[in-house]
N, C-alpha and C positions, 0 to 999 in steps of 0.2 A: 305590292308589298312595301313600297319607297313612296314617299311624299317630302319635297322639298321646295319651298314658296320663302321664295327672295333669302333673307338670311336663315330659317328655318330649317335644320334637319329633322327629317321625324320618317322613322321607320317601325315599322309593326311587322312583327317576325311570328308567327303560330311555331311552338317547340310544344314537345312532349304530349304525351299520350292521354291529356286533360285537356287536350284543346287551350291552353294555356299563350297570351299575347307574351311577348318580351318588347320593349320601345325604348330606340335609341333616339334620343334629343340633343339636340346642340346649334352648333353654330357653324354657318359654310364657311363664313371667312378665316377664323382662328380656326378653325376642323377638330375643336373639343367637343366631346360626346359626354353626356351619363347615359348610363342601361339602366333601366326602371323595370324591376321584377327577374332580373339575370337568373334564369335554375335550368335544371335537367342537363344543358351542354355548354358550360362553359369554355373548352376551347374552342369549339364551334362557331361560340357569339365574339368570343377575342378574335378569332381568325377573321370571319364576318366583317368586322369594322375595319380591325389595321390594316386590311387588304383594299378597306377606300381612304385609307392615308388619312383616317379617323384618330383618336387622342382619347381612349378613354376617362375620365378624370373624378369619376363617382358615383356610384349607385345608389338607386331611391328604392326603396320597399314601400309597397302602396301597406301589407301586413305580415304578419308575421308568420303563416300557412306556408307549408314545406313546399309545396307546389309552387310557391312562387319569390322562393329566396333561399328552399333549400332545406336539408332536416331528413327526417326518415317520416313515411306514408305506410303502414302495415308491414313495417320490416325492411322497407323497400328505401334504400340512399337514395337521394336527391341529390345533383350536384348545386351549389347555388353561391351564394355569397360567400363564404368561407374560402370556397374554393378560389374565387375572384380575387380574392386579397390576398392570397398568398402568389399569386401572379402580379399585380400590380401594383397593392401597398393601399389604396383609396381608400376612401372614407363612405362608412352606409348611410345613407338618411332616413333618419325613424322619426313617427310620431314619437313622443315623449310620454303617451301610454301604452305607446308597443313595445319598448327599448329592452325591459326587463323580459316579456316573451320572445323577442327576438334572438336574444343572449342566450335566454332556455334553450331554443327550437336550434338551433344554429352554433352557438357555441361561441360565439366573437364578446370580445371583452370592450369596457366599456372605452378604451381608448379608440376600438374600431369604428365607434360608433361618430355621427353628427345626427344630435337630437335637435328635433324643428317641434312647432308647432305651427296652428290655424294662421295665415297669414304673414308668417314672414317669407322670406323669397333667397332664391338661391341665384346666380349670373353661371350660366357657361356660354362664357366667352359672348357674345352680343346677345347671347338670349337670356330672358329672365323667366325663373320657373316659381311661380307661386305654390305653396303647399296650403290645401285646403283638408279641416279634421275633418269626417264623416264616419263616425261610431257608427256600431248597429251589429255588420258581419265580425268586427272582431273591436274590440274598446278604445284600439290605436289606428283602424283603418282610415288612411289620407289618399284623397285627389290629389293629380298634379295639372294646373291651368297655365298655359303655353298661349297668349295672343289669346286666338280663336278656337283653341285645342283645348279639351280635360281627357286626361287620363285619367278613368275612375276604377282601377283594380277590381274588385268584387264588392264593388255598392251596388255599380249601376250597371247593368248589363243592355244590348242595343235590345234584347226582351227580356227580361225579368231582373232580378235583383241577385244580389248575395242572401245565404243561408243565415237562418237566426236562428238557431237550434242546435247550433256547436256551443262549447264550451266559452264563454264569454260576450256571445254573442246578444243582442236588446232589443226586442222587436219597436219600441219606443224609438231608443237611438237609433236605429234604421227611418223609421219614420220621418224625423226630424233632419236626418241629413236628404233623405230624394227631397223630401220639401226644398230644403237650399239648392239642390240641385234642377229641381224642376224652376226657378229661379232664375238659373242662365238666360242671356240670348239664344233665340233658336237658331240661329247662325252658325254656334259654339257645335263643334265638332266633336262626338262620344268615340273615345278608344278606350273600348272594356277590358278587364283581366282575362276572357276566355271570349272564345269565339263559338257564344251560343246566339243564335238564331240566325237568319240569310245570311244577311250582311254584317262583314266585319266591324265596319264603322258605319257611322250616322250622326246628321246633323240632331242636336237637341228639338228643332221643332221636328223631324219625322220622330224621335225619340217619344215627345209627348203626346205623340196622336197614336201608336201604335204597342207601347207599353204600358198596359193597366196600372203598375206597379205605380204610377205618378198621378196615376186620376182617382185614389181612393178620397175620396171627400172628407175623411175627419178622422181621428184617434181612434175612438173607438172603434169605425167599422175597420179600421186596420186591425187592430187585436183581434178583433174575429177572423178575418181572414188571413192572417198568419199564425194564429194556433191552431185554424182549421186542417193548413195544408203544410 
């Protein structure tokens, strides 16, 4: 469930009844954390960390999907960010085309908010977290790239991808972000938003030899085969 390599915290938690990741990132020496995708149990995930003398210090949202920040699902409360902030006070990290559905979905104002885009970078405490845009599953969905690590929420799964077929969603902008993402070194280590298929994680080259989803040859036979299915 833990992986920690030299200064590097990095933990992948499976919570709630979506098969849903949670990952706690930071730094061993200063022992500050962010939670990336905090929902369904947030005293659970608070308890979780300060009981390793962890610091939480910020939450990232890969999107804005109740499942994984929080919101209502067919009726059904989510716990998620909202609830985090009024424990700790921290600040959420949105793309800057999710900010306005996040606010919807969740409720937090815009002072709650740190709006990021493609390429700029955040420090907790000796580690630095890039923020990569990848539109497609929702208009603001972002990667988080760690060293040798990408956290890809619901782009890139260790077998198939995120949905295009919700509301905002772009079979195009899907396209175009696996492309940047098939990209990476194969070295670069996948930690997806839900834990579909074997294995939780996976290096990017097992990623590219065994996920179709990165070896469609061109645009258009992508539109065919995601309107197909």
């Amino acid at each position: 469930m833990s992986e920690q390599l030299s200064e590097l915290i990095l933990q992948q938690i499976q919570i709630g009844p979506m098969q849903n990741f949670v990952y706690v990132i930071g730094s061993a020496s200063t022992r500050d954390v962010v939670l990336i995708d905090p929902a369904w149990d947030i005293n659970g995930l608070l308890e979780h960390v300060r009981g390793q003398d962890l610091n939480p210090v910020g939450a990232l949202v890969t999107h804005y999907h109740a499942d994984h920040c929080g919101g209502s699902i067919r009726g059904h409360r989510i716990e998620g960010v909202a609830h985090l902030l009024e424990d700790t006070g921290m600040k959420v990290y949105v793309n800057k085309h999710e900010a306005d559905g996040l606010k919807q979905v969740t409720g937090l104002q815009d002072s709650d908010l740190a709006v990021v885009d493609t390429g700029d970078t955040m420090r907790v405490g000796e580690i630095e977290i890039e923020f990569l845009h990848t539109p497609g599953h929702t208009p603001g969905s972002q990667c988080f790239r760690i060293k040798d690590t990408l956290v890809s929420g619901d782009t890139l799964f260790v077998q198939g991808c995120g949905r295009v077929d919700l509301p905002g969603s772009n079979i195009d902008d899907m396209h175009a972000s696996l492309c940047k993402l098939a990209d990476l070194p194969d070295q670069t280590v996948l930690y997806p938003g839900h834990h579909y298929g074997e294995e939780p994680n996976a290096s990017m080259g097992y990623v590219k030899q065994r996920n179709f989803h990165l070896r469609v040859p061109d645009l258009e036979t992508w539109r065919k085969l995601m309107e197909r299915g």
